[in-house]
C-alpha positions as CSV (number, residue, x, y, z in Angstrom):
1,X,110.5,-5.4,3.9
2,X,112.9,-3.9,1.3
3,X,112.1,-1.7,-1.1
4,X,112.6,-4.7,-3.8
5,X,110.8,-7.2,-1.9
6,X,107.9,-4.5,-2.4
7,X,108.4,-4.4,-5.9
8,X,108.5,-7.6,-6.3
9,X,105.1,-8.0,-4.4
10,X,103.7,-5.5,-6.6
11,X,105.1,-7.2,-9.6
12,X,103.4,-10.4,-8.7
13,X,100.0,-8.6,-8.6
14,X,100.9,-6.7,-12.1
15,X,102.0,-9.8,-13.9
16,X,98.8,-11.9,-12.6
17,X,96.4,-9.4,-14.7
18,X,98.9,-8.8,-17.8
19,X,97.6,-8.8,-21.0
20,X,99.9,-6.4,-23.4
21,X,102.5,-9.4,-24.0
22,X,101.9,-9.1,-28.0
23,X,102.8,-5.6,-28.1
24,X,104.8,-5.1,-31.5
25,X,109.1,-3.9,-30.8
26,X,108.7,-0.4,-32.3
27,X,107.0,2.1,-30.2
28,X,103.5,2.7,-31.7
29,X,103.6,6.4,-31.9
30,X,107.2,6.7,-33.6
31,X,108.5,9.0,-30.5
32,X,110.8,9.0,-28.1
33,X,110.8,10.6,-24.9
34,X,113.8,12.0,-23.0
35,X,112.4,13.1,-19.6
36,X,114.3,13.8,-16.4
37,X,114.6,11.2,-13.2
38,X,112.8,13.1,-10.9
39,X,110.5,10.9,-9.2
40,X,107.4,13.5,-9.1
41,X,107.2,13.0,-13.0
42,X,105.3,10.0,-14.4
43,X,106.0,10.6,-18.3
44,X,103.4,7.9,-19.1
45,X,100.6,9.6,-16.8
46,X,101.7,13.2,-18.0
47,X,102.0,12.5,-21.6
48,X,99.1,9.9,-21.8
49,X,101.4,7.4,-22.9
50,X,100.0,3.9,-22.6
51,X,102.9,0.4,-22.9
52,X,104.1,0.1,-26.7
53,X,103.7,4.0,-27.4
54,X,106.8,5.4,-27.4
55,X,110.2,5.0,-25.9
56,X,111.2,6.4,-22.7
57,X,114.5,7.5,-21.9
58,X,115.3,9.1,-18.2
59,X,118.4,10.7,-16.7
60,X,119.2,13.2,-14.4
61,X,118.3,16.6,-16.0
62,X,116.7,14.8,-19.0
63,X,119.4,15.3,-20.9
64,X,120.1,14.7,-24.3
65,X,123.9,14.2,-24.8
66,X,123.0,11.7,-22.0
67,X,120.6,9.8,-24.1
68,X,122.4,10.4,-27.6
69,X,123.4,6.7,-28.0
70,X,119.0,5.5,-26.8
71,X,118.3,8.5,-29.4
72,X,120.4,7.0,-32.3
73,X,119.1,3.0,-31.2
74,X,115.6,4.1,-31.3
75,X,115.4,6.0,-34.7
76,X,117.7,3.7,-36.3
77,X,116.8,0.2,-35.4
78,X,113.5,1.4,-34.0
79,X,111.6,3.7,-36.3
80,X,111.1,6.3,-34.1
81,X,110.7,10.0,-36.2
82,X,110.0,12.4,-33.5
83,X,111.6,13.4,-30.2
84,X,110.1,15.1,-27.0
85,X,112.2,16.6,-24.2
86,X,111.0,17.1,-20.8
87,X,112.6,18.8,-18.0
88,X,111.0,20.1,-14.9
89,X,110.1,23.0,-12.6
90,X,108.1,24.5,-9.9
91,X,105.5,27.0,-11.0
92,X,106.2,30.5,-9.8
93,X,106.3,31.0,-5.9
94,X,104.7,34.0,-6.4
95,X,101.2,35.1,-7.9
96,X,101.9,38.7,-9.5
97,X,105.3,37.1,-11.1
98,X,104.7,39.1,-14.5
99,X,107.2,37.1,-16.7
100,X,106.5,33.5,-17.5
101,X,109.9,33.5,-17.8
102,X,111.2,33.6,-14.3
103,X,110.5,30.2,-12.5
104,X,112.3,29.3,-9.4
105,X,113.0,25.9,-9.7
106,X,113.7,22.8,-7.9
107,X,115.4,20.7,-10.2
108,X,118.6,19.1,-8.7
109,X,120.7,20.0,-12.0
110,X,120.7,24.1,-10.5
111,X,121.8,22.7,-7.6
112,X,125.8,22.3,-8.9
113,X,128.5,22.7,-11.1
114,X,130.6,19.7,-12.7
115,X,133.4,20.8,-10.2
116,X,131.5,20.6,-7.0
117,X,130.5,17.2,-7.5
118,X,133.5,16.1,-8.4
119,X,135.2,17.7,-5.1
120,X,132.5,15.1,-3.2
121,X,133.5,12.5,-5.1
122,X,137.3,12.8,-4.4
123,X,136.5,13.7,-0.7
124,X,134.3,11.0,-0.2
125,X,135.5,8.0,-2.8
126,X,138.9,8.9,-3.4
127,X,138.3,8.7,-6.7
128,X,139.2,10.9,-10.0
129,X,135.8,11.7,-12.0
130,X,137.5,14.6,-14.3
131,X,136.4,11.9,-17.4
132,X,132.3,12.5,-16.5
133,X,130.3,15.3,-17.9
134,X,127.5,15.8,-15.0
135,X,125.3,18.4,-17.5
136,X,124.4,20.4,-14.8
137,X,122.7,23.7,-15.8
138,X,122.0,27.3,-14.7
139,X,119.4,28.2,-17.0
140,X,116.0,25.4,-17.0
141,X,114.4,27.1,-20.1
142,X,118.4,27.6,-21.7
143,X,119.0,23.3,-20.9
144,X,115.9,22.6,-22.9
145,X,116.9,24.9,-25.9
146,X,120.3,23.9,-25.7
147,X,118.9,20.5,-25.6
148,X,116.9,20.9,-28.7
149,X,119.7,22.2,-30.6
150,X,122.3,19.3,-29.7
151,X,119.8,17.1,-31.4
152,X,119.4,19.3,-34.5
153,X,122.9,20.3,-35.2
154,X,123.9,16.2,-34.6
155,X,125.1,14.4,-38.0
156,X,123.8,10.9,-35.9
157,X,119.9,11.7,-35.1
158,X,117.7,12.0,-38.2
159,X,116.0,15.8,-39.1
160,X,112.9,14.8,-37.2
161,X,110.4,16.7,-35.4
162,X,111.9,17.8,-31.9
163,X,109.8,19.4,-29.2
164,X,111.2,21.0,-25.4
165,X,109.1,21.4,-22.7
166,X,109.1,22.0,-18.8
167,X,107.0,19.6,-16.5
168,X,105.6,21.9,-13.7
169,X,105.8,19.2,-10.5
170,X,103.3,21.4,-8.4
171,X,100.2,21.0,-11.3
172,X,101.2,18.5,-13.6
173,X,101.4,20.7,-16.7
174,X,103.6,20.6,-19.5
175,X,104.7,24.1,-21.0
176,X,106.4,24.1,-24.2
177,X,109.8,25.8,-24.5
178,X,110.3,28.0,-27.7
């Protein structure tokens, strides 16, 4: 069975029991969420988000200049008047790690630069991607701050209440970035 026949299975068994069908447009909690892809973070489950709260926007990194145009739909047409970034990391590897500050981290976005995955691109599609910004990073704690910033210095998102933090896969705890 694919992995869409299993979803669709799983659908059938969701849909039989739905009951949230009157749930108003807007998100109920006036927030929106920009949270990265990684499959080890449930936002919903680690926020205590429920269907209707908030809007939920996911790329790779959780990055904001990614999600600008979700960000501007949401406050705009949506009524959304705060915004929570979440990126991820492992908790640190060892025990008497005195700085908070040092994580090592398994988020994918460490893992290159915009030229290295443009190289595999060429080598193995034959095909230019010079026009795409990747966002890759080299600093986790730096992306969120960076992030945060983007959003305030932006003429297009509303002066709201904007709030970075760093999902730790290993315990399920969000810390908040300053």
């Amino acid at each position: 069975m694919s992995v869409a026949q299993e979803f669709e299975a799983a659908n059938a068994k969701y849909a039989a029991s739905f009951t949230k069908g009157d749930l108003q447009l807007p998100p109920q909690r006036k927030v929106a969420v920009v949270a990265c892809m990684d499959a080890r973070l449930d936002p919903a489950r680690a926020l205590g988000l429920e269907e209707g709260d908030a809007h939920v926007i996911r790329n790779a990194g959780g990055r904001v200049h990614d999600a600008l145009r979700s960000i501007i739909i949401s406050q705009q047409l949506l009524g959304t008047r705060e915004i929570v970034i979440v990126h991820h990391v492992s908790i640190p590897v060892l025990a008497n790690v005195a700085s908070a500050k040092t994580f090592q981290t398994n988020c994918g976005m460490l893992t290159f630069t915009d030229d290295v995955i443009r190289g595999k691109i060429q080598q193995d599609l034959h095909q230019n991607a010079d026009h795409i910004a990747f966002l890759p990073f080299g600093d986790l704690r730096q992306s969120v701050r960076d992030d945060i910033k983007l959003l305030k210095d932006s003429p297009l998102v509303l002066d709201v209440p904007v709030t970075g933090y760093v999902y730790e896969v290993e315990n399920g705890r969000i810390v908040k970035i300053e």
